[in-house]
C-alpha positions in Angstrom: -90.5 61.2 -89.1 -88.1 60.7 -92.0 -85.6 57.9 -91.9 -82.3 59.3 -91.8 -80.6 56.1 -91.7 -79.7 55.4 -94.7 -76.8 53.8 -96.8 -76.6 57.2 -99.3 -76.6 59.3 -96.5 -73.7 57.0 -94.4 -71.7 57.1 -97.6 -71.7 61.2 -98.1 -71.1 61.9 -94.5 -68.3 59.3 -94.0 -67.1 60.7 -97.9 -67.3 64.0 -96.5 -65.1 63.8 -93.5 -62.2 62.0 -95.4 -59.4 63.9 -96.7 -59.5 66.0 -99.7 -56.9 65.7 -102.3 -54.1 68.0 -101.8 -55.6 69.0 -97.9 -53.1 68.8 -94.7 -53.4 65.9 -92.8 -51.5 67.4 -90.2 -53.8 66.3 -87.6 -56.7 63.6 -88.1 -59.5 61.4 -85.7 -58.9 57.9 -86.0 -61.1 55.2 -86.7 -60.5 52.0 -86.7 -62.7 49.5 -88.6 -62.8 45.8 -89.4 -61.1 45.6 -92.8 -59.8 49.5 -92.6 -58.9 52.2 -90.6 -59.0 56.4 -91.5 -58.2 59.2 -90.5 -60.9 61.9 -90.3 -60.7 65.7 -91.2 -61.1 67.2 -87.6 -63.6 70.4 -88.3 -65.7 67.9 -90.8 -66.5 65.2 -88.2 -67.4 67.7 -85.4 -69.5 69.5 -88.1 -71.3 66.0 -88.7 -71.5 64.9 -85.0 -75.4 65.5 -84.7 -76.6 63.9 -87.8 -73.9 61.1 -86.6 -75.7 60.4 -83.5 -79.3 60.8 -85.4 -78.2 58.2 -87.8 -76.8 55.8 -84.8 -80.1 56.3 -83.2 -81.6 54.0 -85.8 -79.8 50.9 -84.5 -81.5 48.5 -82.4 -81.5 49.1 -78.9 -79.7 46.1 -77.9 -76.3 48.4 -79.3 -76.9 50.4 -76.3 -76.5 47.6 -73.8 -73.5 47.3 -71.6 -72.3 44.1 -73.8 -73.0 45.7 -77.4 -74.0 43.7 -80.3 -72.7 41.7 -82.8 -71.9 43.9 -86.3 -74.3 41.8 -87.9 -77.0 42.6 -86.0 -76.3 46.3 -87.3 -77.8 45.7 -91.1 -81.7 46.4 -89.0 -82.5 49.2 -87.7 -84.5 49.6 -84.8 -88.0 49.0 -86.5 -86.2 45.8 -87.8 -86.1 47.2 -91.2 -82.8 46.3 -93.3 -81.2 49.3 -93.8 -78.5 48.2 -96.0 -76.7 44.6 -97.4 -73.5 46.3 -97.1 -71.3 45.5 -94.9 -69.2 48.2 -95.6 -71.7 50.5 -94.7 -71.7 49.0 -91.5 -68.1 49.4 -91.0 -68.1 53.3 -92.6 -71.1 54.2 -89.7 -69.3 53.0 -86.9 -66.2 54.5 -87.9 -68.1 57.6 -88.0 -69.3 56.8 -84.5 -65.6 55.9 -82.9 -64.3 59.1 -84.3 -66.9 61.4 -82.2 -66.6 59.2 -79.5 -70.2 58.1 -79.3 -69.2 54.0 -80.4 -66.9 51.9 -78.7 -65.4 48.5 -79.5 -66.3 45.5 -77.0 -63.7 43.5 -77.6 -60.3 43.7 -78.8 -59.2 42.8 -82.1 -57.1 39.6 -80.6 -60.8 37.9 -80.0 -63.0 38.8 -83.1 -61.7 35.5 -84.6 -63.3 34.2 -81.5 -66.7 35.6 -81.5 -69.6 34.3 -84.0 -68.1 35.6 -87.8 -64.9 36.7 -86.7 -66.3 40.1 -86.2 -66.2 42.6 -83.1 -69.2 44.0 -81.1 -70.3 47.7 -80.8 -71.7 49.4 -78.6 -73.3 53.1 -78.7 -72.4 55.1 -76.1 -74.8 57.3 -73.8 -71.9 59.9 -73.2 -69.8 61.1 -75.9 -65.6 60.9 -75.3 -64.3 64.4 -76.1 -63.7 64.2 -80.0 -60.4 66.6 -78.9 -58.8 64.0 -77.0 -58.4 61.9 -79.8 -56.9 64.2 -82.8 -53.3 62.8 -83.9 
């Protein structure tokens, strides 16, 4: 099976569903990140959802569990093959992920400086929330 995982492929999708130059941002899906947060083109990131979720896939299980992981832990994939060095790959996939509603923060940002790095913990979601729901 081919890896679909990949740093290229995070970069196009998440370059993909960003606003064009000179397009309506009207009304956008949120992300937040670590060092950023966008705003997502609505039709684009429900167009990428499934390719999303095939790329989340790749994380280690331990992202599924009720406690998340630690963002660090999301440079492996589940094989515990390094998938990138970047962390803003990182960031750009599970942006991607909060704005289909398949990733969810487990912690608010008021105790990242708390936790091991100063950075949050994911976790992937079984169910997804209703993309709808949150278009500003």
């Amino acid at each position: 099976m081919e890896k679909v995982l990949t740093k290229e492929r995070v970069e196009s999708i998440f370059m993909d569903c960003i606003f064009k130059s000179g397009e309506s941002v009207g009304s956008y899906v949120p992300a937040q990140g670590i060092h950023s947060s966008v705003g997502f083109h609505p039709r684009r990131i429900i167009e990428y959802q499934n390719e999303i979720i095939e790329m989340l896939d790749e994380l280690p299980d331990k992202f599924r569990e009720i406690e998340g992981a630690p963002f660090k832990d999301a440079y492996y994939d589940k094989n515990g093959k390094q998938w990138t060095c970047i962390g803003t790959m990182m960031e750009q996939l599970f942006q991607l992920g909060l704005a289909i509603g398949k990733v969810s923060f487990q912690n608010s940002r008021e105790v990242w400086p708390l936790l091991p790095g100063g950075l949050p913990r994911y976790r992937i979601l079984d169910e997804l929330i209703l993309v709808e729901h949150q278009v500003v």
